[in-house]
C-alpha positions as CSV (number, residue, x, y, z in Angstrom):
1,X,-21.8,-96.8,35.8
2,X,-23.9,-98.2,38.5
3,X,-23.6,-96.4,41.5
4,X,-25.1,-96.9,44.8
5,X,-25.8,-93.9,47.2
6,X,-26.0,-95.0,51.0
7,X,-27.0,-92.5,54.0
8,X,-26.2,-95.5,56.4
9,X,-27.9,-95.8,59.8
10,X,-24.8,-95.7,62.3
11,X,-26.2,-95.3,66.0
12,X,-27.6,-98.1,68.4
13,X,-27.8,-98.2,71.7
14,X,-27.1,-95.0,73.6
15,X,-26.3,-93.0,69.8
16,X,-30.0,-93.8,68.4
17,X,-31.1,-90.6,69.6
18,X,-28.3,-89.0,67.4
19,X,-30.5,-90.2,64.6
20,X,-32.7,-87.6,63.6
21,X,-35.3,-88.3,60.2
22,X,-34.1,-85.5,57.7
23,X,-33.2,-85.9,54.6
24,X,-29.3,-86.2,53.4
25,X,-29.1,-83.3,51.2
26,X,-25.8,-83.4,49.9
27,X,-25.9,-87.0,48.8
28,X,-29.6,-86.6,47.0
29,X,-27.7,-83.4,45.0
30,X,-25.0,-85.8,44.1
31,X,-27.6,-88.5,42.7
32,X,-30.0,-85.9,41.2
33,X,-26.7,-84.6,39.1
34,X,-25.6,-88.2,38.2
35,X,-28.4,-89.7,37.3
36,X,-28.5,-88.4,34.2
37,X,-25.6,-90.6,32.8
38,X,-25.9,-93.2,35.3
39,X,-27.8,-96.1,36.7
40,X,-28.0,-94.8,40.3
41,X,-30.1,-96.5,43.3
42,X,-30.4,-94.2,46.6
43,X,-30.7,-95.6,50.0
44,X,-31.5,-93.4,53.1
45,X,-30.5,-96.7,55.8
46,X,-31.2,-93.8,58.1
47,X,-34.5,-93.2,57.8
48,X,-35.5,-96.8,57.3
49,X,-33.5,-97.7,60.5
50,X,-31.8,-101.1,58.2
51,X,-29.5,-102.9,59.7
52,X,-26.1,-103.2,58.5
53,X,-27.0,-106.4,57.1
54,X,-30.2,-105.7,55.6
55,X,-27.9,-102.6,54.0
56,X,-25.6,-105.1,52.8
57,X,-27.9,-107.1,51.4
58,X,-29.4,-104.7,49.3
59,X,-26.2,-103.7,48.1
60,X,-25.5,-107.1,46.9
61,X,-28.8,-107.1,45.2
62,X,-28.1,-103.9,43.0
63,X,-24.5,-104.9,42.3
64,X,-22.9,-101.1,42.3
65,X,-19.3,-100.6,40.1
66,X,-19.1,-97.0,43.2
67,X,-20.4,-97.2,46.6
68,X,-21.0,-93.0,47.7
69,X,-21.5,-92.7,51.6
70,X,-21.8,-90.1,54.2
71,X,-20.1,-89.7,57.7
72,X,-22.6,-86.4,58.4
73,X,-26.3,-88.0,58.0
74,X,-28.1,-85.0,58.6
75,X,-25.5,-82.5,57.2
76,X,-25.2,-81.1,60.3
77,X,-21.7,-80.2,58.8
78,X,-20.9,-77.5,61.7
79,X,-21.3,-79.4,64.2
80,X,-20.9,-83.3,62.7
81,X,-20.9,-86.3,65.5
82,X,-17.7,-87.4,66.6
83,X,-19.5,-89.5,69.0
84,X,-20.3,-92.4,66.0
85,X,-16.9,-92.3,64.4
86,X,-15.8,-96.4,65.5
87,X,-19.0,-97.1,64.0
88,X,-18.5,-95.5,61.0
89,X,-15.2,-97.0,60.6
90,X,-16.3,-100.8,61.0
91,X,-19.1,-100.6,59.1
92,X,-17.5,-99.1,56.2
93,X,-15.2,-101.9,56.3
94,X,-17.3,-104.6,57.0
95,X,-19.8,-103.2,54.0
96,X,-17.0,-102.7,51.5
97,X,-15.3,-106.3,52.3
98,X,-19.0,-108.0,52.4
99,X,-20.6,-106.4,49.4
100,X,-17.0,-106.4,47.0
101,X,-17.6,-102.9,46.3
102,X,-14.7,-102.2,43.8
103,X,-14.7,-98.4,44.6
104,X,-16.0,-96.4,47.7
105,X,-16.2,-92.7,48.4
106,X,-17.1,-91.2,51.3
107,X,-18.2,-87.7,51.9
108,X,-18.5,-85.6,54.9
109,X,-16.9,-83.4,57.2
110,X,-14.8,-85.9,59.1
111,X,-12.8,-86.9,56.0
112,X,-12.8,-83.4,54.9
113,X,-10.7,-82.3,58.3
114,X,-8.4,-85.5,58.8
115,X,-8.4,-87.3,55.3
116,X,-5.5,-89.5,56.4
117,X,-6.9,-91.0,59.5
118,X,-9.9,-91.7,57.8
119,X,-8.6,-93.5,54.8
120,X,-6.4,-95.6,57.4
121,X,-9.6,-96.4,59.6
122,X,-12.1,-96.8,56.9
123,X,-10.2,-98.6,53.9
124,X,-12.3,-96.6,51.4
125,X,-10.6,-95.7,48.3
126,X,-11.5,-91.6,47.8
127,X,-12.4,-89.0,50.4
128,X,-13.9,-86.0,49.2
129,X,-12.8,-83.2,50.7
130,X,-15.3,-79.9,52.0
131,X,-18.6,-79.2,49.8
132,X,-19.2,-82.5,47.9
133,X,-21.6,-82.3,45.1
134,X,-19.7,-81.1,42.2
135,X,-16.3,-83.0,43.4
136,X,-18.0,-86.4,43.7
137,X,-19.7,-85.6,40.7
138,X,-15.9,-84.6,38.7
139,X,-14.8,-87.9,40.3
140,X,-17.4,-90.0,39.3
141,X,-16.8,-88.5,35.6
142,X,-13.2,-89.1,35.7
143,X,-13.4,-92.8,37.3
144,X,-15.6,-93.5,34.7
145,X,-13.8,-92.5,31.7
146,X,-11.1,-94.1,33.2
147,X,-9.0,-90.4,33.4
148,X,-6.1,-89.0,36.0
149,X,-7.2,-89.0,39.1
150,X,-4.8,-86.5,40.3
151,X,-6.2,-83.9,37.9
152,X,-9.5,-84.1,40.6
153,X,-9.2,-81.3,43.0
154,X,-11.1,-81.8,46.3
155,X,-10.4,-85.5,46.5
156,X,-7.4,-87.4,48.9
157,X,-6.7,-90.8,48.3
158,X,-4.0,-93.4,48.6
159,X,-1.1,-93.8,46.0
160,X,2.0,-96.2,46.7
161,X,1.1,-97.2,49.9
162,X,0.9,-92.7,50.8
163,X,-2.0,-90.3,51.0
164,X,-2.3,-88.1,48.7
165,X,-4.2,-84.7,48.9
166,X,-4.9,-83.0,45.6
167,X,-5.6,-79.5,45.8
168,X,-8.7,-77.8,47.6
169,X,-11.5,-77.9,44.8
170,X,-13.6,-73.6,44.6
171,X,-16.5,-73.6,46.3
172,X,-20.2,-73.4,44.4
173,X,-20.3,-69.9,43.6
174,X,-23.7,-70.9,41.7
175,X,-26.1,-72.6,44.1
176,X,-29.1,-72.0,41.8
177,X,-27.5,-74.0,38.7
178,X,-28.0,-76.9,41.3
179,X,-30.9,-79.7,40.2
180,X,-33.2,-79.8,43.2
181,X,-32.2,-82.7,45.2
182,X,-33.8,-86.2,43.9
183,X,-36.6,-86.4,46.6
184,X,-38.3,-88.5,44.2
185,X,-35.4,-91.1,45.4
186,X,-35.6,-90.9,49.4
187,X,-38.5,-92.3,51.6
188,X,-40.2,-88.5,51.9
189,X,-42.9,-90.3,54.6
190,X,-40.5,-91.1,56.7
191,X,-38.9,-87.9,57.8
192,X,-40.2,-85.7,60.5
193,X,-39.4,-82.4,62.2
194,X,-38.3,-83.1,66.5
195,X,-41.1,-80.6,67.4
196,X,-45.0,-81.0,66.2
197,X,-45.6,-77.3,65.4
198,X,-43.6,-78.1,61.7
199,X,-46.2,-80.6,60.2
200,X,-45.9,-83.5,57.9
201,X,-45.6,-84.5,55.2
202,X,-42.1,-82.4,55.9
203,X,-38.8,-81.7,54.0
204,X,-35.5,-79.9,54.8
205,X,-34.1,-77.3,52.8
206,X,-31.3,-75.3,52.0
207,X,-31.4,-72.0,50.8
208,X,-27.5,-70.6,51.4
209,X,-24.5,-72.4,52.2
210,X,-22.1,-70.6,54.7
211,X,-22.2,-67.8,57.3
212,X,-20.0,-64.6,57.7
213,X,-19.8,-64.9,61.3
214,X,-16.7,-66.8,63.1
215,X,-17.7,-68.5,66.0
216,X,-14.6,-70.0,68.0
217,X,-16.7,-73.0,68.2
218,X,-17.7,-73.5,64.6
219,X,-16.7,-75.8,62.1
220,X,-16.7,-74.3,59.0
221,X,-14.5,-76.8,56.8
222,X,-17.4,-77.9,54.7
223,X,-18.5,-74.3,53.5
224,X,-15.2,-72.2,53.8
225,X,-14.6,-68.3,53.7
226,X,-18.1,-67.8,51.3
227,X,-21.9,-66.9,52.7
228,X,-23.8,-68.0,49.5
229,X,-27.4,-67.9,48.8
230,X,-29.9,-69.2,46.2
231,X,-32.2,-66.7,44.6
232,X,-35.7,-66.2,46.2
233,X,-37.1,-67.5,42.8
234,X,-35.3,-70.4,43.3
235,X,-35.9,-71.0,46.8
236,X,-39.8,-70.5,46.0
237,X,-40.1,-73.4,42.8
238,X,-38.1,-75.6,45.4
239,X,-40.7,-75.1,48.1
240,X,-43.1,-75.3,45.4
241,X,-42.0,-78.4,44.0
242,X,-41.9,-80.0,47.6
243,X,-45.7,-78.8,47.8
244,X,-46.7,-80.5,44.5
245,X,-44.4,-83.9,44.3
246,X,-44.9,-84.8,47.8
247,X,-47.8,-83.0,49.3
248,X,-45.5,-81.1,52.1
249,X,-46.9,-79.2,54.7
250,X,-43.7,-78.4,56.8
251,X,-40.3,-77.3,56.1
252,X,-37.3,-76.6,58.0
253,X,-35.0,-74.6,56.5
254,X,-31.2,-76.1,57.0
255,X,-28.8,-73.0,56.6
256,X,-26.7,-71.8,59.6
257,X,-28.4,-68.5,59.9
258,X,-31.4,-67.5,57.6
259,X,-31.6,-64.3,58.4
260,X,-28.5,-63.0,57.9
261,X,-29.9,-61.5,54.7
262,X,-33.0,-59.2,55.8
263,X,-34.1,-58.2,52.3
264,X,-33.4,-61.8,51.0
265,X,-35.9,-62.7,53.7
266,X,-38.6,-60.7,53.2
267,X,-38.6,-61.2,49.5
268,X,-39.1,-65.0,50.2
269,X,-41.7,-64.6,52.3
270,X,-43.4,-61.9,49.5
271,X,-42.9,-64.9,46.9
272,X,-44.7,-67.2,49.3
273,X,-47.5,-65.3,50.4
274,X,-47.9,-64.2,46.7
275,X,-48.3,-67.8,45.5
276,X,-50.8,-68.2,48.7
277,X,-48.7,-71.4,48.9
278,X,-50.1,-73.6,52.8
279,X,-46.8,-74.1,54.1
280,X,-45.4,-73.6,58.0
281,X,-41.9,-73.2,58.5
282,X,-39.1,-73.2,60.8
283,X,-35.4,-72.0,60.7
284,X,-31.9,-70.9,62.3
285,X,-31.3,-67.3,62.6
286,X,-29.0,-64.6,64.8
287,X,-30.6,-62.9,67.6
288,X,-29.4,-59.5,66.1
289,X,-31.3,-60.4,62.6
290,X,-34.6,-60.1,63.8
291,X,-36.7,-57.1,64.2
292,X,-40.6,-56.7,64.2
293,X,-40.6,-55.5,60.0
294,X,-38.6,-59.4,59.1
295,X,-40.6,-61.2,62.1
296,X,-44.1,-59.9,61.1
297,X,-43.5,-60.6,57.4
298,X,-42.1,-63.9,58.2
299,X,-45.2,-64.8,59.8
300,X,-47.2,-63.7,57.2
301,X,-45.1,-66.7,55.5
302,X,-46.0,-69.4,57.6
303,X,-43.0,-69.1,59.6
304,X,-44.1,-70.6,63.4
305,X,-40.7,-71.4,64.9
306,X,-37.2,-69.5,65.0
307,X,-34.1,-71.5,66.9
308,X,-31.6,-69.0,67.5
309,X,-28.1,-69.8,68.8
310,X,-28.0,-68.6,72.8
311,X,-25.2,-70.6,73.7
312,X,-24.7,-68.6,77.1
313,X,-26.1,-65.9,79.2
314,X,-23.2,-64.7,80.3
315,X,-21.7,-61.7,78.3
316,X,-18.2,-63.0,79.1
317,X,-18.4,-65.9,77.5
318,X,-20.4,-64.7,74.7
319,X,-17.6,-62.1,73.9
320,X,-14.9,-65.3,74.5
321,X,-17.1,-67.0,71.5
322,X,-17.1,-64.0,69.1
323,X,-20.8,-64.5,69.0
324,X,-20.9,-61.1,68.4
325,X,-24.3,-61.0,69.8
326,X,-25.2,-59.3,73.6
327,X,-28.0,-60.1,76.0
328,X,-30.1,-57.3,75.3
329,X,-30.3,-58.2,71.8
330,X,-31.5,-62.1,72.5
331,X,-34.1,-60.2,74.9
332,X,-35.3,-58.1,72.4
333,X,-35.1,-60.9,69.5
334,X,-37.3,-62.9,72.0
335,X,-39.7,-59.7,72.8
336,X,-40.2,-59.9,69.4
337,X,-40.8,-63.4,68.3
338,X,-43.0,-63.4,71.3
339,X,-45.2,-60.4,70.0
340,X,-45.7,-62.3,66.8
341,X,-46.6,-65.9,68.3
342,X,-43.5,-67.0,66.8
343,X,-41.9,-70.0,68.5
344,X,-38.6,-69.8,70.1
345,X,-36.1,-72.5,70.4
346,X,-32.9,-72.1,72.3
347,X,-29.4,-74.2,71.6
348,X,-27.3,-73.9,74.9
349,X,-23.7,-74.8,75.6
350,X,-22.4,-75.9,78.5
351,X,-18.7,-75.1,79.9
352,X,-18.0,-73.1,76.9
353,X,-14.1,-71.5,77.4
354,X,-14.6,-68.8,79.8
355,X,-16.9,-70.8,81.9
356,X,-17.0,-70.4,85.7
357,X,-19.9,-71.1,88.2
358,X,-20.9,-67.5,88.0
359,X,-21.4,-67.4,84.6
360,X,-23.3,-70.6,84.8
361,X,-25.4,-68.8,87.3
362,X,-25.8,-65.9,84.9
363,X,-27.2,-68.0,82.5
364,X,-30.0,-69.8,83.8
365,X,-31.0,-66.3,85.9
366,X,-31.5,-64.7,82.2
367,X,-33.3,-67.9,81.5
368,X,-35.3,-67.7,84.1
369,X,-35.8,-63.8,84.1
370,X,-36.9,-64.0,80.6
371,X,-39.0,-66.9,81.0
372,X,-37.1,-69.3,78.7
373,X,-36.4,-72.8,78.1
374,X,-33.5,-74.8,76.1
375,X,-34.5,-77.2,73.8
376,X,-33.1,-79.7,75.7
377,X,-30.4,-80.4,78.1
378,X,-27.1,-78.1,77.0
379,X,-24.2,-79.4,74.9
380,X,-20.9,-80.0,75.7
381,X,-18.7,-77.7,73.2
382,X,-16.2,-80.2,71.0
383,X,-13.2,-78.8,70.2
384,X,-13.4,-79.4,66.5
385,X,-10.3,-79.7,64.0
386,X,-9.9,-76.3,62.5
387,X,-11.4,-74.3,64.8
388,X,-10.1,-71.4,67.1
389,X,-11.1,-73.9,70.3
390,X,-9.4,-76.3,69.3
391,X,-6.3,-74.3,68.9
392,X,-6.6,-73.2,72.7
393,X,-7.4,-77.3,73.3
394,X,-4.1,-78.0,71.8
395,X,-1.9,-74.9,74.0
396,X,-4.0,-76.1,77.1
397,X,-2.7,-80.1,76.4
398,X,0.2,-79.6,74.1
399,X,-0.3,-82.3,71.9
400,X,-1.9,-83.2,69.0
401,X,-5.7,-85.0,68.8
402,X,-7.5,-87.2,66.3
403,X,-11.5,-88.4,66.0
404,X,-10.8,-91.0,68.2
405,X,-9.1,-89.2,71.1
406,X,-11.2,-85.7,70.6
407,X,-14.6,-86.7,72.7
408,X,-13.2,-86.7,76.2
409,X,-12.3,-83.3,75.8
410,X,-15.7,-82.2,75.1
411,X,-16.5,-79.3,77.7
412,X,-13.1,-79.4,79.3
413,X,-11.3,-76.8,77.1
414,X,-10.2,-72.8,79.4
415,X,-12.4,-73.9,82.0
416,X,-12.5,-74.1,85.7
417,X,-14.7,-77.0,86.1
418,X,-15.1,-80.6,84.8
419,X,-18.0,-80.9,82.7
420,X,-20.1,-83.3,85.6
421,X,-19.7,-80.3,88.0
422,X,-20.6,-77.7,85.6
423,X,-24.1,-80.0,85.3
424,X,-24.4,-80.0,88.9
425,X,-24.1,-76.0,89.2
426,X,-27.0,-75.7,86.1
427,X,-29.2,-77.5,87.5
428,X,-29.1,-76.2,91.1
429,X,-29.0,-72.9,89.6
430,X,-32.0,-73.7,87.9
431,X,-33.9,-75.1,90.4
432,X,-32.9,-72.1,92.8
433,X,-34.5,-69.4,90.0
434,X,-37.4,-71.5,89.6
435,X,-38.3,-73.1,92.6
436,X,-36.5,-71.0,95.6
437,X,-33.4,-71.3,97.4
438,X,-34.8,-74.5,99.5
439,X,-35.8,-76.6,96.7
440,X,-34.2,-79.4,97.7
441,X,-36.5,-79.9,100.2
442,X,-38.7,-81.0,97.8
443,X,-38.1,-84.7,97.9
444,X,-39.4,-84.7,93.9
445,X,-36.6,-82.5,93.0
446,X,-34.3,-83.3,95.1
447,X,-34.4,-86.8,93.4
448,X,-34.8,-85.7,89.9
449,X,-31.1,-83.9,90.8
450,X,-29.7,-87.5,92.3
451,X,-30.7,-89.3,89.1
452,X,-29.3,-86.8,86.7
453,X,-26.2,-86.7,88.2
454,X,-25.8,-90.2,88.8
455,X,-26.9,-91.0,84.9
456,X,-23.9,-88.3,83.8
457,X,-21.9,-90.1,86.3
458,X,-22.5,-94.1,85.4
């Protein structure tokens, strides 16, 4: 079959910023296991910021029997956009009716947590449902033999005018019988870390799927109830292979946490240092994971940057979250990274459940106590499907939500301020640790705090 692949560029405007330059993972699995038996032809519109004509168009010019898209660009499948779901919707629509695609399947966390709404929105003819390689790749098999369809488990469709949901497909239990995703196949110059301290030529990577913790916040829908890892060998002929093919010099590794596994860590970074392989690296890890032995050895490994989930510092609200994390541990994980020369990046949430002005004031006093910076200005938390929040969002409201309805609720879930006025006590806060409790004298600041809150406002 011919089949054509599509990461498609969804933001403008406003959204562009949304679009970060990494590669989609999960779709170049998919083509690096089809490609084999098929004629496949990979486009990251992403990357390549095409229009959705220009996508059309080249489409049209390969003439696919299957269309495979994403709704998750980045794979950021905990915590996917819901911010560019209209988009998605139209352009699916307007692609499908422009091109005459005879069959479409998308992938992605939104279709994985409301399959119905998206199959009314969209008009595409399969959604595949949580992890997606080895269900798109079943489905493909199936379409093309022309087999049962409702012998496919992981896939929702629609059947005499009703949606049907076949069973939940088993997650990959085997991450290492994975090809390496087809690089070969994606524009590898064109992606680039947000920071400079991870160079370029530079790749993502994946190295486990999942994460034992449970985070009220999370979504976890696309990698349910199992942390699973690839073998350090593995993980060391895919970094290896990146180094060869592509001549890459940075690497941030994907997963949710990467030091969950100490041991698994270390023996990485022995397998790179062995191979005396030139590579600088960044990743996600927990605050409680890291200690001087993993942090030193890490180093060792070309490791330059750590982002580590802070969410808060207020102990209330980490407790509320189930981060199962405290302050003193972020201090010493910080301590730590710090002794090494180890960069530290921060992801902060703003009006989290639990949230009050004095644990807003808690957190940027830790921040400022421990000489810290965000990465940039604080999320609003979204009450994803599925998730313990958005439980509490549906108790607090009493009704039910869908993609379309879900953003205004962003920050506004057990908490006893409206997201605009949590921003305003942040960044007085902030400006009272760092500058003293008159800084609004300072005609420079006090402007800088008019124009943020009149932009949050507009």
């Amino acid at each position: 079959m011919k089949i054509f692949i599509l990461n498609p560029f969804l933001f403008s405007g406003k959204l562009s910023k949304l679009s970060r330059k990494r590669q989609p993972l999960s779709l170049a699995y998919i083509a690096s296991i089809l490609r084999d038996d098929h004629e496949i032809k990979l486009l990251d519109a992403n990357a390549l910021n095409l229009s959705l004509e220009d996508t059309i168009e080249k489409i049209k010019d390969f003439n696919p029997e299957v269309l495979i898209l994403t709704s998750t660009p980045v794979d950021r499948w905990e915590v996917p956009s819901h911010a560019h779901i209209k988009f998605l919707a139209n352009n699916i629509i307007e692609t499908v009716e422009a091109a005459k695609i005879p069959t479409t399947i998308l992938v992605g966390a939104h279709g994985s947590l409301m399959p119905e709404w998206i199959l009314e929105k969209s008009k595409v003819n399969f959604v595949v449902r949580n992890e997606p390689e080895l269900i798109t790749v079943e489905l493909i098999k199936t379409l093309s033999k022309k087999g049962d369809i409702s012998e496919v488990e992981g896939i929702s469709y629609i059947k005499d005018d009703k949606v049907i949901n076949n069973p939940s497909a088993q997650r990959n239990r085997d991450l290492d019988s994975m090809p390496f995703p087809a690089y070969d196949l994606l524009p590898m110059d064109r992606y680039r870390y947000t920071q400079a301290d991870i160079p370029e030529p530079f790749s993502i990577m994946m190295t486990s799927r999942g994460c034992p913790f449970n985070c009220i916040y999370c979504l976890k829908v696309m990698m349910e109830r199992f942390y699973i890892v690839r073998s350090p060998e593995n993980v060391l002929a895919e970094i290896k292979y990146l180094i060869d093919k592509f001549g890459v010099k940075g690497i941030y590794f994907q997963d949710w946490e990467f030091v969950i596994n100490k041991a698994r860590t270390i023996e990485i970074c022995d397998l790179i240092i062995k191979e005396g392989l030139d590579i600088k690296w960044g990743c996600n890890a927990r605050v409680a994971d890291i200690d001087d032995e993993v942090a030193q050895k890490m180093k060792q490994a070309g490791c330059v940057r750590v982002n580590i989930g802070f969410e808060s510092g207020s102990q209330k609200v980490l407790d509320i979250l189930n981060k199962r994390i405290t302050l003193e541990e972020t201090k010493n994980c910080v301590e730590v990274l710090r002794k090494h020369e180890i960069i530290i990046g921060l992801y902060a949430i703003l009006n989290l459940p639990g949230e009050d002005r004095s644990s807003i004031k808690e957190t940027e006093k830790f921040l400022s106590d421990n000489d810290l910076e965000t990465m940039c200005e604080p999320n609003l938390p979204i009450p994803y499907f599925s998730t313990e929040m958005y439980e509490m969002l549906k108790k607090q409201e009493g009704k039910e939500f869908d993609w379309q309805n879900l953003e205004k609720f962003a920050g506004r879930v057990n908490v006893n301020q409206p997201p605009w006025l949590a921003r305003i006590y942040r960044w007085h806060y902030k400006y009272t640790f760092s500058k003293g409790r008159f800084y609004f004298i300072s005609p420079s600041i006090f402007s800088k705090v008019v124009k943020k809150v009149k932009s949050k406002l507009s």
